[in-house]
C-alpha positions in Angstrom: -27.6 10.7 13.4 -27.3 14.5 12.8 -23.6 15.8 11.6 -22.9 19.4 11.7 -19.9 20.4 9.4 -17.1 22.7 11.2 -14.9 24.9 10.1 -11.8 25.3 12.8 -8.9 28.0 12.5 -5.6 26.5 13.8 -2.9 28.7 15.9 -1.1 29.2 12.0 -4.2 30.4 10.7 -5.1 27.0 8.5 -8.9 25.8 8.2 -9.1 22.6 9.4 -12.5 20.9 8.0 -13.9 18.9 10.4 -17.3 17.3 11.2 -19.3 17.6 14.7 -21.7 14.1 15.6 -24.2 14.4 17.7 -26.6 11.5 19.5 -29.4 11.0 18.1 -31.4 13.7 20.5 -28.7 16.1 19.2 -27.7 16.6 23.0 -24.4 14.9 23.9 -24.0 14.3 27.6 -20.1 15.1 26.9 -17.7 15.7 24.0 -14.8 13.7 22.7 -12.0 14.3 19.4 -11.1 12.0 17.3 -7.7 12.0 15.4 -7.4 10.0 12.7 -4.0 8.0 11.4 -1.0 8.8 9.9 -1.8 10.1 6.4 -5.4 9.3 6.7 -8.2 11.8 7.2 -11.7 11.8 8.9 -13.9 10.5 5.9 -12.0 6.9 6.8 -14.8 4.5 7.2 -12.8 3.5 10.2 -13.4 7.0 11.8 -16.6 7.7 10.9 -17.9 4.5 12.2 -16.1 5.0 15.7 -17.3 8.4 16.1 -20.9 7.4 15.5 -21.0 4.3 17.2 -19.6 6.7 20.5 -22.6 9.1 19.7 -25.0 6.0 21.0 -23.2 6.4 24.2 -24.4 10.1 24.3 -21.1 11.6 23.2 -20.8 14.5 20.7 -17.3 14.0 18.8 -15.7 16.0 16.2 -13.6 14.1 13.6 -11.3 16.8 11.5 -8.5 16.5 9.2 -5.0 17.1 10.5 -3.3 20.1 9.0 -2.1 19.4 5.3 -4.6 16.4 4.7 -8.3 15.6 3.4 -9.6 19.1 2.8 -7.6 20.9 5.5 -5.8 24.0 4.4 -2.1 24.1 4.7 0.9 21.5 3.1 1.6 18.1 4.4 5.5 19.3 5.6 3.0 21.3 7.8 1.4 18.1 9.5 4.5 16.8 11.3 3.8 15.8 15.0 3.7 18.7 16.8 1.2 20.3 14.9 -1.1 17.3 15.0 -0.7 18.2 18.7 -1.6 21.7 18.2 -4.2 20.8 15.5 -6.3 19.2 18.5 -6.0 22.0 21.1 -7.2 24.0 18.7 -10.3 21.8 18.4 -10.0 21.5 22.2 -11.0 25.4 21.9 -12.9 25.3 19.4 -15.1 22.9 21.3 -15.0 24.9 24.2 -15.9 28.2 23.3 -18.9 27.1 20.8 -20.2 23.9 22.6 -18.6 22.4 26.3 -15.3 21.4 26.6 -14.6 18.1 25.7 -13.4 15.0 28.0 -12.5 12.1 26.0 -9.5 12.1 22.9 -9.9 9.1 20.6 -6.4 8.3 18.9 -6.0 6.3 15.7 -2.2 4.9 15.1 -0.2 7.9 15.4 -3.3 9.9 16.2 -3.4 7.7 19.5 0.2 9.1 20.1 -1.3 12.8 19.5 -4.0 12.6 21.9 -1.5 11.1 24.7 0.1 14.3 24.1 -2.7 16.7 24.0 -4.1 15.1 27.1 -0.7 15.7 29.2 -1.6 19.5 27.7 -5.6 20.0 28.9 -7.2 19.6 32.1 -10.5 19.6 30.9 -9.3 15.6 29.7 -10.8 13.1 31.5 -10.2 10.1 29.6 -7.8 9.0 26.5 -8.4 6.2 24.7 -5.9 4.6 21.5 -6.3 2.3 18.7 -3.3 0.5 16.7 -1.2 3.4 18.5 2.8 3.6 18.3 4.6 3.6 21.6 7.2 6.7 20.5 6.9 9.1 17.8 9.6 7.7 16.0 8.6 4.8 15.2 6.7 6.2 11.8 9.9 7.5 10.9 10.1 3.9 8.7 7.6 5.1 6.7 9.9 7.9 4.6 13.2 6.7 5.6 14.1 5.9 2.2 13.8 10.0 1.9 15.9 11.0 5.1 19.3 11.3 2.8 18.2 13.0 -0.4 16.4 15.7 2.3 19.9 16.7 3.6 20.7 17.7 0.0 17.3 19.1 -1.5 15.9 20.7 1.9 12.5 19.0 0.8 11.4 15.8 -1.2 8.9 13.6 -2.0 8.1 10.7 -0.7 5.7 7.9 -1.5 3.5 6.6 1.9 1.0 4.5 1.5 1.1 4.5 -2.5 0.7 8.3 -2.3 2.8 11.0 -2.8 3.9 13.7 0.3 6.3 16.5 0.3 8.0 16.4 3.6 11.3 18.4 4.6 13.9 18.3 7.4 11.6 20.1 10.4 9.1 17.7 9.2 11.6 14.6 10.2 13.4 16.0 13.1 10.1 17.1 15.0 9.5 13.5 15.3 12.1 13.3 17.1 11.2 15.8 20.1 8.7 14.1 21.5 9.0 12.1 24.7 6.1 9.8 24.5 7.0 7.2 26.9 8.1 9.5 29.8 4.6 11.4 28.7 3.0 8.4 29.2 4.2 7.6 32.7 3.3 10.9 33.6 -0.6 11.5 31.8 -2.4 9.9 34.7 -5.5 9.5 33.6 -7.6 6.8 32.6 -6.1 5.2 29.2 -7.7 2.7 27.0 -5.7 0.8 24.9 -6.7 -1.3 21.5 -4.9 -3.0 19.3 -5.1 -6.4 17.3 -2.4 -8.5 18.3 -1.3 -9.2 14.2 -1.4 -5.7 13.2 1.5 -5.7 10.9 1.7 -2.0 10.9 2.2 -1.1 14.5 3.0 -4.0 15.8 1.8 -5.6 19.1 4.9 -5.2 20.8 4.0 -1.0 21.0 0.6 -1.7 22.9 2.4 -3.8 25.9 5.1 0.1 25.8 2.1 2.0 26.2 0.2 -0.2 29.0 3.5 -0.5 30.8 4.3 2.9 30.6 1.3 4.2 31.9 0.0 4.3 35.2 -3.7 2.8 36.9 -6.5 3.2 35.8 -5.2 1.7 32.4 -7.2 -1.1 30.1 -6.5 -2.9 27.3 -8.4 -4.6 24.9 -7.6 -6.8 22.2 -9.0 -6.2 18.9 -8.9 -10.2 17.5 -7.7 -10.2 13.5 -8.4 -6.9 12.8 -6.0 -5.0 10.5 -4.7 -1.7 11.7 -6.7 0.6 9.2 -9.6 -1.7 11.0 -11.2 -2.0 7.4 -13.7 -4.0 8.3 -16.5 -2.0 9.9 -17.3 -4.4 12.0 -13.6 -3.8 13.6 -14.4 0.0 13.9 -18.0 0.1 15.5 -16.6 -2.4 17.8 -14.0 0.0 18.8 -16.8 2.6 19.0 -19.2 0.7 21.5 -16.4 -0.3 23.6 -15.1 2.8 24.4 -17.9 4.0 24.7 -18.9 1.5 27.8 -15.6 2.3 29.0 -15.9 5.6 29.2 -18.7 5.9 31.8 -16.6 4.5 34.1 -15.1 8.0 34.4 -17.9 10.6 33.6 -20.5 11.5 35.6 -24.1 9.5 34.7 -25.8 11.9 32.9 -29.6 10.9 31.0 -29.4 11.6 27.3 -33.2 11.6 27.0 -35.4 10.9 24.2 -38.5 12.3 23.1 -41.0 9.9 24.1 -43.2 8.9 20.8 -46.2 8.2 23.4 -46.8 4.5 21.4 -46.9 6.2 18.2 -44.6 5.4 15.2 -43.4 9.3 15.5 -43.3 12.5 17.2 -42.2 15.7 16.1 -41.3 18.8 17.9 -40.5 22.9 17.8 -39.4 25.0 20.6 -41.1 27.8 19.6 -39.0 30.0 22.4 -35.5 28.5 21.1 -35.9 27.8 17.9 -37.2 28.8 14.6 -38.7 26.6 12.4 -36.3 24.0 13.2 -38.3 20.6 14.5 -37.0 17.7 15.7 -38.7 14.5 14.3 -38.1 11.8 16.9 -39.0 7.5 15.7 -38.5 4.8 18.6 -35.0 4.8 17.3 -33.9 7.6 14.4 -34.1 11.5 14.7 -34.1 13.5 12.0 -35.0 17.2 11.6 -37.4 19.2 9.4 -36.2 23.1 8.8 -37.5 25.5 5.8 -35.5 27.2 3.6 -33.7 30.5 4.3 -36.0 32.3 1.5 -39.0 31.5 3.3 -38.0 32.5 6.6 -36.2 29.8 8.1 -32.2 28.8 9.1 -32.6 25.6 6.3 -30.9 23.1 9.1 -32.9 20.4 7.5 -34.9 19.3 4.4 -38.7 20.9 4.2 -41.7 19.1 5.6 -42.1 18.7 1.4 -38.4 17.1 0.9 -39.6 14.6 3.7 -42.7 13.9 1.5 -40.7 13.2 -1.4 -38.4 11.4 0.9 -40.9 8.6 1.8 -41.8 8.3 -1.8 -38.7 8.0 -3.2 -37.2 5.3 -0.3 -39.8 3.3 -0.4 -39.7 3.4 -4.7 -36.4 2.3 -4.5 -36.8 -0.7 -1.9 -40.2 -2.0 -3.6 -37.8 -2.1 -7.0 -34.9 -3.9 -5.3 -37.6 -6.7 -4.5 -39.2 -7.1 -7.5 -36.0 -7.2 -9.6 -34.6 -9.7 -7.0 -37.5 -11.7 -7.3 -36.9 -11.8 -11.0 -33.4 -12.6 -11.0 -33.2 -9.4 -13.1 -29.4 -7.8 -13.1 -30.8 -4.3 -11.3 -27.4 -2.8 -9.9 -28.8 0.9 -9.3 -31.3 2.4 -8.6 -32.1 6.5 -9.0 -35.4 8.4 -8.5 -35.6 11.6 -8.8 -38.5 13.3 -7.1 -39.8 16.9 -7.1 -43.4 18.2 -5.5 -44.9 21.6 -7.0 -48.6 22.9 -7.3 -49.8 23.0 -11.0 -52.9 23.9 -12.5 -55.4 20.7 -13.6 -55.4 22.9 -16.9 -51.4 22.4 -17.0 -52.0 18.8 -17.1 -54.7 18.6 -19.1 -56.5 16.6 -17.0 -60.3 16.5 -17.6 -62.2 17.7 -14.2 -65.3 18.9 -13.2 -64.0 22.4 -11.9 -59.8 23.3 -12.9 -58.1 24.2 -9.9 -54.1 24.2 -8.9 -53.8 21.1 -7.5 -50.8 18.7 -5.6 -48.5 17.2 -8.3 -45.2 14.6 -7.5 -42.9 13.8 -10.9 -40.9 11.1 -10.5 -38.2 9.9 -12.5 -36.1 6.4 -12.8 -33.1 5.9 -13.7 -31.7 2.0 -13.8 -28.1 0.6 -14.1 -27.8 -2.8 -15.4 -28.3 -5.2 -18.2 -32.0 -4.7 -18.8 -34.0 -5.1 -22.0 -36.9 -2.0 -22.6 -39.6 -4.4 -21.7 -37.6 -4.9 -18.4 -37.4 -1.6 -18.3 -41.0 -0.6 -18.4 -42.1 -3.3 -16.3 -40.4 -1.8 -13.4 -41.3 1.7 -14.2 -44.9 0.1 -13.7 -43.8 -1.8 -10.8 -42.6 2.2 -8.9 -46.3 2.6 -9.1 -47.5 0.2 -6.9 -45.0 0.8 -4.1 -47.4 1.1 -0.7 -46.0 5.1 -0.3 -47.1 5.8 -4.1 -50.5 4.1 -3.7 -50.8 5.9 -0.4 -50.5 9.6 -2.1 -53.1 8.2 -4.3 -55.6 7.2 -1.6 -58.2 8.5 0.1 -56.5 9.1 3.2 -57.8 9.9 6.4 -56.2 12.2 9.2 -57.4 12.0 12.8 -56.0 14.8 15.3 -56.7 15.1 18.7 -55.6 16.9 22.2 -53.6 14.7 24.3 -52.3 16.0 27.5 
């Protein structure tokens, strides 16, 4: 599934990095954020297996990283509560002037509490839905309370969360504080989902029952079994992912998030020629990918070259015909690396002994293997990458048929 990396300027003028996914037609019916937990960022397994798993449902959703934290500009004293708040109206807008306004806020832990917020803020949100979320703001106060004193002496600190160190001062604290939740709650009216595993010993169970009392019909929960509240196991997180997604379209209008139709064949590709440059979308029964050339030759490089593809194939299937063969052998193959580059050379180059030189098609390829292998090991698999079916296809005679279809 295609991810499009985003840049985002906050209302204090901080870059906020985030990352736009996209169904596999690259045409989300609607758009949803995702904010991530307290401390966290949006490379968390966790996240990025929630927002992909909501991109099957034909949802477009941006993960980003709260002000202060992954590769977002600005400090963490910066990422108190409120401007995790303002950190998703931002993307809100963002969203909105660049792609469609979006409709459905995902909240992790204290990101849940953000996007209650957010969605009291924007009409354009239709739907909210929270995982391992706090009933009040405070209740991550815990979490640096063995700071609180030594604050109101230094004006700032550090504190260790998590096993990782974070500056934090007194506006830090005290905005966690200012926040309502519960009375926002009560108030949001609009459709809630609420998910949470009933022995999360982080946020404990006791918040979910808050939040699903607070808030008004329509309101859902679900119970997320013996997950753990970072949901480290991904089978926890695309869980999540496909049951919100169901959830949601409940509430949006039923839109058809089409797919090109491969006609029976294992493939089709296509180029607007009126929208688009070179850009093509390559469409299989179930993957999309897209093919682009490079900005020197003309086009907006959105994609690997037909060529990279080429190599592609070679390479994947290399790598998979080795895992089997050393599996097979009960050989200790750990890694696995080819390196593949196509070129045109000369027959002459390669001293190859022809009837007639000429420049002709040329594919190096080079292995690299990590594990406890002998040389003879060694060379036998470098033997064995030749007789992958991809490699002894290139090889081939090989016959294309095209025809008109209509």
């Amino acid at each position: 599934m295609p991810s499009t990396k985003l840049n985002i300027q906050n209302n204090k003028g901080h870059k906020l990095q985030a990352y736009l996914e996209l169904p596999a037609n690259q045409k989300p019916n609607h758009y949803a954020i995702f904010a991530h937990c307290f401390t966290c960022n949006s490379s968390l397994s966790a996240v990025k297996n929630i927002s992909r798993s909501l991109t099957n449902h034909g949802f477009g959703v941006v993960r980003f990283d709260f002000t202060g934290l992954g590769r977002s500009e600005g400090e963490f004293s910066e990422s108190y509560f409120s401007a995790n708040v303002d950190d998703l109206l931002a993307v809100s807008d963002y969203l909105k002037t660049h792609y469609k306004a979006p409709s459905l806020l995902v909240g992790h832990s204290l990101g849940g509490a953000a996007v209650i917020v957010a969605a009291s803020k924007l009409e354009n949100i239709k739907a909210v839905a929270t995982v391992g979320a706090p009933a009040t703001v405070t209740h991550v106060k815990h979490l640096f309370s063995h700071g609180i004193d030594e604050i109101k002496e230094k004006g700032e600190v550090e504190v260790n969360i998590g096993g990782r160190p974070f500056k934090i001062n007194e506006a830090f604290v005290d905005d966690f504080g200012k926040i309502d939740l519960p009375e926002i709650t009560k108030n949001l009216r609009k459709p809630l989902l609420i998910m949470h595993a009933p022995f999360d010993n982080v946020v404990g169970i006791e918040n979910a029952h808050k939040l699903y009392h607070d808030a008004h019909h329509p309101k859902s929960f679900v119970s997320l079994d013996d997950a753990d509240h970072l949901l480290s196991n991904s089978k926890d997180s695309v869980y999540v992912g496909h049951m919100i997604g169901t959830w949601a379209l409940r509430y949006f209008p039923e839109m058809t998030n089409s797919m090109l139709d491969t006609k029976g064949e294992q493939l089709v590709g296509h180029l607007n020629l009126i929208e688009d440059n070179f850009t093509t979308n390559i469409q299989t029964k179930k993957h999309t990918m897209i093919a682009d050339e490079p900005i020197s030759v003309g086009g907006d490089d959105f994609g690997p070259s037909p060529y990279d593809y080429l190599s592609a194939g070679l390479a994947a299937c290399t790598v998979m015909t080795l895992k089997l063969y050393a599996e097979r052998k009960k050989w200790d193959l750990q890694d696995v690396f080819v390196y593949i580059t196509y070129s045109k050379k000369h027959s002459d180059d390669l001293m190859l002994d022809i009837e007639q030189s000429k420049r002709i098609d040329h594919l190096q390829k080079r292995l690299k293997f990590i594990g406890d292998l002998d040389e003879k090991q060694k060379q036998r698999l470098k033997d064995i990458a030749s007789k992958c079916p991809v490699h002894k296809t290139l090889q081939s005679d090989v016959i294309i048929e095209t025809e008109l279809i209509k």
